[in-house]
VEXLOTOR-559737 format. One line per 4 residues: their letters; for each residue x, y, z of N, C-alpha, C. Coordinates in pm, 1 decimal. Example, Ala and Ser with C-alpha at 12.3 -4.5 7.8 and 13.67 -1.06 7.14 Angstrom:
2
as) 1319.0,-569.0,780.0,1230.0,-450.0,780.0,1320.0,-330.0,780.0  1285.0,-225.0,708.0,1367.0,-106.0,714.0,1290.0,3.0,787.0 .
END
This chain:
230
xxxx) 7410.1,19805.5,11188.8,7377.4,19927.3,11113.9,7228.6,19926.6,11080.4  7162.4,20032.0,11118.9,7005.4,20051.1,11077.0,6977.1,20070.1,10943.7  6881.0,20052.0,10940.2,6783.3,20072.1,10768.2,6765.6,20239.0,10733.1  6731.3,20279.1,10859.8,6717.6,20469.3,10873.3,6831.2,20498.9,10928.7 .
xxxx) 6838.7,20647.2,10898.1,6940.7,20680.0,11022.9,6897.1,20793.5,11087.9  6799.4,20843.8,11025.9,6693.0,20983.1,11115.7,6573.5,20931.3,11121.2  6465.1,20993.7,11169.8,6343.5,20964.2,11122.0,6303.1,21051.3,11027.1  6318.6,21122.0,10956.0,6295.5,21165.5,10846.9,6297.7,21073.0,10694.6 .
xxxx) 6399.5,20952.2,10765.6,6434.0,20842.8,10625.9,6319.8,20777.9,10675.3  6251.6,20739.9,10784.8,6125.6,20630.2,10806.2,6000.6,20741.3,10732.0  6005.6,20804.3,10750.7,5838.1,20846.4,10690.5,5847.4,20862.7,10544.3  5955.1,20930.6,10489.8,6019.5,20937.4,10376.1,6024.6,20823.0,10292.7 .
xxxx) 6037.7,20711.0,10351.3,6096.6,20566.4,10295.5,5985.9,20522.0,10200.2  6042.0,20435.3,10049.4,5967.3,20386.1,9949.2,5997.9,20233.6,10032.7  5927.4,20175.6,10130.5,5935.6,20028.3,10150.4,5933.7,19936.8,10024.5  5916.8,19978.3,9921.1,5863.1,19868.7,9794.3,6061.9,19876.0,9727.3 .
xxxx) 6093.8,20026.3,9726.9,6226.7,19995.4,9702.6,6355.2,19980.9,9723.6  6315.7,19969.4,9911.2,6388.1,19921.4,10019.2,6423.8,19727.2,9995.4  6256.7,19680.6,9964.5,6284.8,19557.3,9941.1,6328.0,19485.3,9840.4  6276.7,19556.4,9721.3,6307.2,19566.3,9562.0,6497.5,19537.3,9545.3 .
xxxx) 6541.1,19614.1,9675.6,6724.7,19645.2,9606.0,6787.4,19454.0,9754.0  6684.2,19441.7,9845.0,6724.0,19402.0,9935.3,6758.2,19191.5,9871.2  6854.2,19166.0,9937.1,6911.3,18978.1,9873.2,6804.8,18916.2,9992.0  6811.9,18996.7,10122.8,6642.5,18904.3,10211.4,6578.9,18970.0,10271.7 .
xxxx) 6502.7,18997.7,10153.0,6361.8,19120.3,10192.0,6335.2,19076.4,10320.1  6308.0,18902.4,10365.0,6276.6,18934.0,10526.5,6379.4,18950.2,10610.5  6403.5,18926.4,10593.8,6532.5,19002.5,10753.1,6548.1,19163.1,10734.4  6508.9,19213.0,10567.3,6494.5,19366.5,10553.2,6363.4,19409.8,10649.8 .
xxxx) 6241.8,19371.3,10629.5,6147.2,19442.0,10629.4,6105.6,19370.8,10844.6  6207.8,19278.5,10893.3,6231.8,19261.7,11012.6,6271.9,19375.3,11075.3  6416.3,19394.9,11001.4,6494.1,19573.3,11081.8,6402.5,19640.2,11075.0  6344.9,19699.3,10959.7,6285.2,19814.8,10956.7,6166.2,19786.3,11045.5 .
xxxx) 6113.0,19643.8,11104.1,5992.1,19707.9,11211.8,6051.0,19722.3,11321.0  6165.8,19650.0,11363.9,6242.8,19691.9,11448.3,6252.8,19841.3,11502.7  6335.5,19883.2,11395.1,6378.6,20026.0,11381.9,6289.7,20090.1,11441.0  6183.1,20084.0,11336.4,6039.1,20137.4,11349.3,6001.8,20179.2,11475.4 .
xxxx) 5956.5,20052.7,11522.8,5890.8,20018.5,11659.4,6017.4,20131.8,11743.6  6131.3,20082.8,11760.1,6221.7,20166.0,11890.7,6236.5,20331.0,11830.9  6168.7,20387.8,11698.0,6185.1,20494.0,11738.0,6054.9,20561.9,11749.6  5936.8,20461.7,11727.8,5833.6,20497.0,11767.4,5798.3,20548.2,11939.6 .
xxxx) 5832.3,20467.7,11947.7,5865.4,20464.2,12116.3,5966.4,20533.2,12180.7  6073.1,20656.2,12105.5,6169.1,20734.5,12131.3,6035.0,20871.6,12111.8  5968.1,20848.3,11971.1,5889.2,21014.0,11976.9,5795.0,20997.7,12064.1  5719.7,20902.8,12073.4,5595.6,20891.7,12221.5,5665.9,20947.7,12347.0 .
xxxx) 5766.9,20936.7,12339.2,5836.3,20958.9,12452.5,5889.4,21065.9,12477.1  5912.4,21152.6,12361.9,5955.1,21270.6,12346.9,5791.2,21369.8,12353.8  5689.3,21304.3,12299.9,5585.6,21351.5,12346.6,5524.0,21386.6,12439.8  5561.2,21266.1,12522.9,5492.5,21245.2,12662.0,5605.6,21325.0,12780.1 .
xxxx) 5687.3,21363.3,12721.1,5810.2,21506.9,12770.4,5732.0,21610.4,12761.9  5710.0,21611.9,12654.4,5644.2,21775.2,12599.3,5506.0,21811.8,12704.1  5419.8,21655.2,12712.4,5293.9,21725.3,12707.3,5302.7,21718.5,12917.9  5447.5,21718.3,12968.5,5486.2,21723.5,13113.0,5494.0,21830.5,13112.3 .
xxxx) 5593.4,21925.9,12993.0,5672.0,22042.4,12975.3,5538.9,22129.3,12964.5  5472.7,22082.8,12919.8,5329.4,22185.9,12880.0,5254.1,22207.6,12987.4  5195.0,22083.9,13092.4,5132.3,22100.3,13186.9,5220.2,22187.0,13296.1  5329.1,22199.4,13298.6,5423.9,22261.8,13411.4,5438.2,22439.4,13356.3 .
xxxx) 5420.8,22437.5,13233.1,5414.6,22597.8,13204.2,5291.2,22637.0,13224.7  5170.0,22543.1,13178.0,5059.8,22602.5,13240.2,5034.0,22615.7,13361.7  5129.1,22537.9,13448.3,5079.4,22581.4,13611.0,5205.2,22745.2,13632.3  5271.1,22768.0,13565.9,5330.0,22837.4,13611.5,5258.8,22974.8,13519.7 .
xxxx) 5207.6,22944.9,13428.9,5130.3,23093.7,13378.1,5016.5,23110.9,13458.4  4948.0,23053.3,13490.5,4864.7,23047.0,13625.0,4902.4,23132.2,13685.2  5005.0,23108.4,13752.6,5067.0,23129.5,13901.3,5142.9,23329.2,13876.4  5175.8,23326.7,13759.1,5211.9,23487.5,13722.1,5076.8,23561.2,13701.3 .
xxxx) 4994.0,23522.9,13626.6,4853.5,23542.0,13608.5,4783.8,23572.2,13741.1  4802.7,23515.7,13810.3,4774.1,23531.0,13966.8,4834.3,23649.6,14009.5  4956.7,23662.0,13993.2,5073.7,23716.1,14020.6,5064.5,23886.4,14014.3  5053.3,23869.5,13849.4,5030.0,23993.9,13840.9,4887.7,24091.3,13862.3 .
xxxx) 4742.5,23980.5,13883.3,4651.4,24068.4,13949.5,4649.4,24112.4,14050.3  4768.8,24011.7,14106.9,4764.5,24093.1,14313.9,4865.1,24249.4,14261.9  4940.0,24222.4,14202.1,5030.8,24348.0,14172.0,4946.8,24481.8,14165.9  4816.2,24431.8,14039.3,4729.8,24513.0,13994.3,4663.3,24592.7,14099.1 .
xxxx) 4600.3,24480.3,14196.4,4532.4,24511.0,14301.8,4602.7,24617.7,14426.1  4725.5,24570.0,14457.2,4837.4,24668.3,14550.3,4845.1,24809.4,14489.2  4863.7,24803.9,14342.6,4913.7,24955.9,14284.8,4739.5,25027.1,14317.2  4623.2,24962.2,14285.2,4496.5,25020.8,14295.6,4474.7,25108.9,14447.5 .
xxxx) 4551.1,25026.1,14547.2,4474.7,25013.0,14635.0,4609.0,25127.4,14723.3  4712.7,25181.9,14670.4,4818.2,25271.0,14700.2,4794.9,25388.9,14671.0  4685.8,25388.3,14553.5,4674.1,25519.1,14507.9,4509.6,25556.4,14593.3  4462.5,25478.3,14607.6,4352.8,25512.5,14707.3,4383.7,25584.0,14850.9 .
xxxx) 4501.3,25506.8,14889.1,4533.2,25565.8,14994.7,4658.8,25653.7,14993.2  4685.1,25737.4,14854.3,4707.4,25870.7,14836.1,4894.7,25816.1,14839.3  4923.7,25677.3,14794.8,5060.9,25631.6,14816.3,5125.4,25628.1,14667.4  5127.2,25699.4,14575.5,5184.3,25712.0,14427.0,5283.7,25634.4,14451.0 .
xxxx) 5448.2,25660.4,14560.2,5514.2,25616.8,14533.2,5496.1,25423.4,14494.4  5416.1,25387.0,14624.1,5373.6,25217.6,14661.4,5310.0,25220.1,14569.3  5187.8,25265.9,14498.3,5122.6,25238.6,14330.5,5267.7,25198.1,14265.6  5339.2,25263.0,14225.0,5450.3,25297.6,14119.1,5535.2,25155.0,14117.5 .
xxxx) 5589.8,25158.4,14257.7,5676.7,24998.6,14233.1,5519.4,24927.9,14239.5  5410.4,24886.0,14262.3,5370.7,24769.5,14285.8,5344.9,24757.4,14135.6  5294.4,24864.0,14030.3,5343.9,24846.8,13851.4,5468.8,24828.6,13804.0  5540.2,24830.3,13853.8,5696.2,24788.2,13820.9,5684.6,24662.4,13850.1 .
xxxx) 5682.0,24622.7,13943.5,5685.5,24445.0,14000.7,5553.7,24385.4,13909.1  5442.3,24425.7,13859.7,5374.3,24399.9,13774.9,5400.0,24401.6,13617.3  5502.8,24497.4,13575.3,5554.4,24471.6,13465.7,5657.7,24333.8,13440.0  5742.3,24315.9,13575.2,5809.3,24222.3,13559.3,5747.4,24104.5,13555.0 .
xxxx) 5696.4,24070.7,13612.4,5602.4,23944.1,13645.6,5538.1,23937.9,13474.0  5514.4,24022.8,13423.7,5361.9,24042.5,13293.0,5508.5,23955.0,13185.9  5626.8,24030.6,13176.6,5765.3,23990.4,13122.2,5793.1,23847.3,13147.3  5786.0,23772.8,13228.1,5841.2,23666.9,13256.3,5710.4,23563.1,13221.2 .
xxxx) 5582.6,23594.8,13239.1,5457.1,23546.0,13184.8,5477.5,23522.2,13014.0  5519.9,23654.9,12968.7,5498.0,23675.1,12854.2,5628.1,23517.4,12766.0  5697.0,23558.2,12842.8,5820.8,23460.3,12831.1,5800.1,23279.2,12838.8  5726.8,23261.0,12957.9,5614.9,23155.3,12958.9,5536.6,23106.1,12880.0 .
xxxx) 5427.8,23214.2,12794.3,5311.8,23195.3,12716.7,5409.9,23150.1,12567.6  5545.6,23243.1,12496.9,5571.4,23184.8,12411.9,5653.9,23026.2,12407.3  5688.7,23027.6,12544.1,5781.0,22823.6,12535.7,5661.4,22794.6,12534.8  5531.4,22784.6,12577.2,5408.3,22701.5,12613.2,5356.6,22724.3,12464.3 .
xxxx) 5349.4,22811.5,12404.4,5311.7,22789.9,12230.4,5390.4,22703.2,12146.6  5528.8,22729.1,12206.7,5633.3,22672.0,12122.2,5623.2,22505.3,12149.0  5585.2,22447.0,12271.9,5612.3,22325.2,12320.8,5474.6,22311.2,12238.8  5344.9,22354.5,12291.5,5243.4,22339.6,12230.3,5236.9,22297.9,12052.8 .
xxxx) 5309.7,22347.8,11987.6,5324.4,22351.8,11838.5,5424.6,22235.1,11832.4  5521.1,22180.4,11883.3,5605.5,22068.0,11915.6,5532.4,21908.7,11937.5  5413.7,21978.7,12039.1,5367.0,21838.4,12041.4,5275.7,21782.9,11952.8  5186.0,21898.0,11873.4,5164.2,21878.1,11745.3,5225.9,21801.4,11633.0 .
xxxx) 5345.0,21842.7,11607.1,5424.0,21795.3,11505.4,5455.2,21645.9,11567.0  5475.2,21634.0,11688.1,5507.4,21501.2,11703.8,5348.7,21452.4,11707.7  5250.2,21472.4,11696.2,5140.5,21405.5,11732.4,5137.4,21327.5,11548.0  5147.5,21399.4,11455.0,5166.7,21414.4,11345.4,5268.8,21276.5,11291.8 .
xxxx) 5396.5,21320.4,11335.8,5493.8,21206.3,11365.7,5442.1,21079.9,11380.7  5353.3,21074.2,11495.6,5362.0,20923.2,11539.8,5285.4,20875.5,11450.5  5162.1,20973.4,11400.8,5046.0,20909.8,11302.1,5122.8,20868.9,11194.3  5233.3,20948.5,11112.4,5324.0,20853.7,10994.5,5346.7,20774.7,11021.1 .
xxxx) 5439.3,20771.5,11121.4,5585.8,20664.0,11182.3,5478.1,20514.5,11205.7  5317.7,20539.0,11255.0,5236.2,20423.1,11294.4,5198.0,20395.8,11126.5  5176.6,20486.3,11077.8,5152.6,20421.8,10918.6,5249.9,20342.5,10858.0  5380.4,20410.0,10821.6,5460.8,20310.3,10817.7,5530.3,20206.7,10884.9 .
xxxx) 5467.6,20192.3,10998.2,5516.8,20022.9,11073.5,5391.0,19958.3,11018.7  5267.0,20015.6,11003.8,5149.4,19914.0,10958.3,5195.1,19879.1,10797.1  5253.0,19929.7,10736.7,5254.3,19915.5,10594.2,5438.0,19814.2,10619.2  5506.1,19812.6,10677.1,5572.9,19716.8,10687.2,5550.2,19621.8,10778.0 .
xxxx) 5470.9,19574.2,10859.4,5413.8,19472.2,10929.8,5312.3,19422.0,10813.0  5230.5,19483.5,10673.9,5137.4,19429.2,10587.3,5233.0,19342.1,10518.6  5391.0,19367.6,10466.5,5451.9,19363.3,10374.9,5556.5,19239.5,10452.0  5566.5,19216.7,10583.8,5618.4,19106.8,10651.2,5500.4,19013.0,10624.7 .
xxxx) 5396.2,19036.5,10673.2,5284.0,18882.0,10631.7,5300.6,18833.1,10511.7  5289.0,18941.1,10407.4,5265.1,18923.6,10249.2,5412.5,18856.4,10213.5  5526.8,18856.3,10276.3,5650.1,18825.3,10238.4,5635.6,18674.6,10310.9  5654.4,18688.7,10446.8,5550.6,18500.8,10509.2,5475.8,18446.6,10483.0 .
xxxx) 5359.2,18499.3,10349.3,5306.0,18416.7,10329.4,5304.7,18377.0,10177.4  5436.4,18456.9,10113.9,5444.4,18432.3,9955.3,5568.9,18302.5,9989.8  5636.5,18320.6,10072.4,5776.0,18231.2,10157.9,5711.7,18109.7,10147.5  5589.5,18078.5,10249.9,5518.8,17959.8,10289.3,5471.1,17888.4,10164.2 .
xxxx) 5370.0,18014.6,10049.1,5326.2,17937.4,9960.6,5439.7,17894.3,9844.3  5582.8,17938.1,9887.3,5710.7,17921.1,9752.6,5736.8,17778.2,9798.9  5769.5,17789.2,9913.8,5814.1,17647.8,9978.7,5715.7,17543.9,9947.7  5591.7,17576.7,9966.8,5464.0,17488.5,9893.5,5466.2,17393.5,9808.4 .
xxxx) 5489.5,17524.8,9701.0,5517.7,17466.5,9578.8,5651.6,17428.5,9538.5  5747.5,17462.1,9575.3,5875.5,17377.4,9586.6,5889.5,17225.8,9618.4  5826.2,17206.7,9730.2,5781.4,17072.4,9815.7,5695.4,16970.2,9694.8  5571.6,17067.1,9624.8,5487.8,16952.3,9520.5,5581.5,16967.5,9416.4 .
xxxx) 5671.3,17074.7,9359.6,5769.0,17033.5,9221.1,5842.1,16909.3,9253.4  5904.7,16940.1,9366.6,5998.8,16795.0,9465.2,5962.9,16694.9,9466.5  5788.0,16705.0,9501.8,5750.9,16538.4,9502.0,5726.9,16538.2,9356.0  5712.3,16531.9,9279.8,5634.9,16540.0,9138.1,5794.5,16511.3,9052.4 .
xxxx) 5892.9,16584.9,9098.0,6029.4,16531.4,9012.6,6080.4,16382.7,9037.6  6062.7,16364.9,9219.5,6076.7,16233.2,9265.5,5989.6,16132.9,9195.8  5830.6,16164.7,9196.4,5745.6,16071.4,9110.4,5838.5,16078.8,8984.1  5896.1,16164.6,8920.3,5871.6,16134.0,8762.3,6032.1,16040.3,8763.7 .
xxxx) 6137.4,16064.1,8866.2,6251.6,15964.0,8850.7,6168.5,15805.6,8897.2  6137.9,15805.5,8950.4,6022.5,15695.4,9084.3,5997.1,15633.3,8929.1  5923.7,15678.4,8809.5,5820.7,15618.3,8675.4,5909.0,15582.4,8641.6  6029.5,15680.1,8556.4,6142.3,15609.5,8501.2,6239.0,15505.0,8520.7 .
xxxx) 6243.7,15491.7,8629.5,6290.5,15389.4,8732.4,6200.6,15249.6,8695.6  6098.8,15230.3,8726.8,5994.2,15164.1,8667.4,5964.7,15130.9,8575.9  6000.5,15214.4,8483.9,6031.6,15151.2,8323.5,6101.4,15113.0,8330.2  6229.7,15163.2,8361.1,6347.5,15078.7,8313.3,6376.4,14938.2,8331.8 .
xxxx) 6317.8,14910.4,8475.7,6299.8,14795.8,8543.9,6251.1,14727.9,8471.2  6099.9,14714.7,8439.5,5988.8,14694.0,8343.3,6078.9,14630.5,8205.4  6132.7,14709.7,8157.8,6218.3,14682.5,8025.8,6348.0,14593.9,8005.1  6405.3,14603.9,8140.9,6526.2,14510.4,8151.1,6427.4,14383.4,8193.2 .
xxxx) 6303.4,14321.0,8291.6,6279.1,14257.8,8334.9,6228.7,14201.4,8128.1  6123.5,14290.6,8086.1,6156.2,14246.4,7902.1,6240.6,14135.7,7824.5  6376.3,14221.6,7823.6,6499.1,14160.1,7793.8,6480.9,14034.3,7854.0  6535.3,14015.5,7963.7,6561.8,13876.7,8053.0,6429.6,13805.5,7998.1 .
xxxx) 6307.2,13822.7,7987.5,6233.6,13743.4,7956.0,6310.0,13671.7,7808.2  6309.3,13765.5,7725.8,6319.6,13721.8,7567.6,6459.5,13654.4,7619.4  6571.5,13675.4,7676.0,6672.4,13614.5,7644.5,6675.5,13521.3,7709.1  6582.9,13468.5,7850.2,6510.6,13356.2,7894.7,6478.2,13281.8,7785.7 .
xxxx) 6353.9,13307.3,7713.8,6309.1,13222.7,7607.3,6401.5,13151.1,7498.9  6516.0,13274.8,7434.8,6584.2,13224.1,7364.6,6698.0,13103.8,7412.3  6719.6,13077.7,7567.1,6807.3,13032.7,7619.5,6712.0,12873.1,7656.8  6565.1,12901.3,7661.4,6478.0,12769.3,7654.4,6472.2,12671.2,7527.3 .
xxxx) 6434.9,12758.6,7416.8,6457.9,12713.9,7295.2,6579.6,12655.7,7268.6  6738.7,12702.6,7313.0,6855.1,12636.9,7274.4,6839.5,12496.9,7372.1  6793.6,12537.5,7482.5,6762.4,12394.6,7580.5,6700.3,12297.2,7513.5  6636.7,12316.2,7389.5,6515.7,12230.8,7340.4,6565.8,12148.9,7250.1 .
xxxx) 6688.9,12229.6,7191.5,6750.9,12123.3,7059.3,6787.5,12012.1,7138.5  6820.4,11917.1,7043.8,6850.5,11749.2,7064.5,7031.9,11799.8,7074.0  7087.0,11735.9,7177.5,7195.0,11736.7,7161.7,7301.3,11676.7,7075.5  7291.4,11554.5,7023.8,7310.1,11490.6,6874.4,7339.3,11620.9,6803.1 .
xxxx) 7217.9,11657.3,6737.7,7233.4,11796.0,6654.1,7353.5,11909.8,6692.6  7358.5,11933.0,6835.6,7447.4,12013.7,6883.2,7596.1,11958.6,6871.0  7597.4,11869.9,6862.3,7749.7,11767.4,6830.8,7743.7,11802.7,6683.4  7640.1,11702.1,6603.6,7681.4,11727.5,6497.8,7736.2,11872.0,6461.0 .
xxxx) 7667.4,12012.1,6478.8,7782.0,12101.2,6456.0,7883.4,12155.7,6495.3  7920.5,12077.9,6601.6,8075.4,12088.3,6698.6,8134.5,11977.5,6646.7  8087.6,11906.3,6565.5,8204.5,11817.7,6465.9,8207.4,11859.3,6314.8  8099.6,11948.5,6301.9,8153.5,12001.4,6170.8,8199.3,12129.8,6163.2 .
xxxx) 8253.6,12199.8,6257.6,8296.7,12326.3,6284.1,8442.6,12248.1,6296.9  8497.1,12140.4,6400.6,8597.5,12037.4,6438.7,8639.7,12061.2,6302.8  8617.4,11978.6,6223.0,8625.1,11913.2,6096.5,8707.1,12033.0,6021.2  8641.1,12146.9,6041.9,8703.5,12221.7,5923.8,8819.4,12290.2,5999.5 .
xxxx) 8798.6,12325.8,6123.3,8964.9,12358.0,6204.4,9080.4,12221.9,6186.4  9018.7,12129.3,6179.9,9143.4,11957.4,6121.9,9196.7,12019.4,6028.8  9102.7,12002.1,5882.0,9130.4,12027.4,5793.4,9231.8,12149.6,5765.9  9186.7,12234.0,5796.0,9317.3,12346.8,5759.2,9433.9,12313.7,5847.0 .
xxxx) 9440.8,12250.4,5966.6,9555.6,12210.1,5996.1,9609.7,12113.0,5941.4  9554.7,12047.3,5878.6,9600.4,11924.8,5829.2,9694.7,12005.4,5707.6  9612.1,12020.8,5594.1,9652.3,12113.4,5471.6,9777.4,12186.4,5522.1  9823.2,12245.5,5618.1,9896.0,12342.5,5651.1,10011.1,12236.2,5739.9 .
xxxx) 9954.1,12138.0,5756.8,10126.9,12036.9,5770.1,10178.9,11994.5,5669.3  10098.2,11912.9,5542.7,10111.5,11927.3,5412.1,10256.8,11996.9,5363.5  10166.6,12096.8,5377.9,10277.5,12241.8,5299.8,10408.9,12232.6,5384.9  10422.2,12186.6,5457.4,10523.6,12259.7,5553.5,10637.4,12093.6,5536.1 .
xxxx) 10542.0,11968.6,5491.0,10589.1,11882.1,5484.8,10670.4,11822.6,5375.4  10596.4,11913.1,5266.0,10605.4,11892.2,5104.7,10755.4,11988.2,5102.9  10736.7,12097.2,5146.1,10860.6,12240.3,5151.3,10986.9,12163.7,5214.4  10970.7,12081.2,5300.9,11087.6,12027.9,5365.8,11114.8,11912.5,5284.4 .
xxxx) 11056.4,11786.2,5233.6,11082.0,11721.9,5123.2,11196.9,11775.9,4983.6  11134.5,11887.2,4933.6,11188.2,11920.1,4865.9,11377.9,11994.8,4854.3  11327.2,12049.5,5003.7,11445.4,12119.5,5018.1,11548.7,12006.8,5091.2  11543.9,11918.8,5126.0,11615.2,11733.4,5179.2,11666.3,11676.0,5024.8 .
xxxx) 11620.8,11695.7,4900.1,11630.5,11660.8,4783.1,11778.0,11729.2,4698.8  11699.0,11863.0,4722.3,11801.9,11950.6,4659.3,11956.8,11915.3,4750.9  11931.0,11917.2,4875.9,12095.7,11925.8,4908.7,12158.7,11801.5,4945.2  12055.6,11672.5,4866.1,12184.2,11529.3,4842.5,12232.5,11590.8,4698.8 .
xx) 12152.9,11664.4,4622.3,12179.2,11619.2,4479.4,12328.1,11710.4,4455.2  12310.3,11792.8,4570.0,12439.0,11872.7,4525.5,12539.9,11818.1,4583.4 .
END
């Protein structure tokens, strides 16, 4: 389906709000040189008809023009030699001929005034393919410079994950240091010392077990007591 559908919609046409309503102005403003172009080349062509149609009526008004001075000349030259009747038709056959001329001269105005209007035609129809061939560059080259800058946002987002990345690294490599160090320093104590508080941590897990057989030892004592006495 075309962008025009006469040429009356191409000369007519607001290109700004052809592209304005269009989802891809370029593949829009593609058809329309398309379009353009093949019906440019339909009115040249319809021109180059006309200005055949024109040269062929002028050979044929010529040729009546011719036509009717010999007529002129026969009726002159009948009455000289005293022939009214031969004058009479050779003005009759001169009227017809002047009729069929006359008939001639208005298609040859009419084609004439035709090829005008198309001369007219092509000068729009060439304006507006130049003003959508301006508006294809300007669209290729706002495209080229979007992608441009798409491409440096792209690299520039990649740099800024690329930094963060780098910190983070940076910061965990941090950590591991300090928890390196702290893991040197425990290397450093005397192991003695490290016993001693794995026997006094020992010591107090004994102890409450101990205490807690006690109880359990004392409870059964008592209750071995009660049931001799009964």
């Amino acid at each position: 389906m075309g962008i025009f559908t006469r040429f009356s919609d191409i000369v007519n046409s607001n290109i700004n709000a052809i592209l304005d309503k269009a989802e891809d102005p370029e593949k829009i403003v593609r058809l329309m040189i398309q379009e353009m172009e093949d019906t440019l080349v339909e009115v040249r062509s319809a021109a180059a008809r006309s200005i055949a149609d024109k040269k062929d009526l002028n050979r044929k008004l010529e040729s009546l023009e011719r036509e009717i001075g010999d007529w002129d000349n026969k009726a002159e030259l009948a009455l000289r030699k005293d022939r009214e009747d031969l004058a009479k038709a050779a003005l009759i056959e001169k009227s017809r001929v002047s009729a069929a001329a006359e008939l001639v001269k208005a298609d040859y105005i009419a084609i004439d005034e035709g090829l005008s209007k198309l001369n007219d035609d092509i000068a729009r129809l060439e304006s507006k393919l130049n003003d959508a061939k301006a508006r294809q560059k300007s669209l290729l080259s706002r495209h080229k410079t979007a992608n441009s800058r798409l491409a440096v946002r792209k690299r520039i987002h990649e740099n800024k994950i690329d930094d963060a990345m780098l910190r983070f690294e940076a910061y965990t490599r941090r950590i591991d240091d300090v928890e390196g160090r702290i893991e040197a320093y425990d290397m450093g104590l005397p192991k003695d010392l490290n016993h001693a508080f794995a026997s006094l941590e020992a010591e107090d897990s004994v102890k409450e077990e101990l205490d807690a057989l006690k109880r359990r030892v004392a409870g059964g004592s008592e209750h071995h007591n009660r049931t001799e006495e009964s």
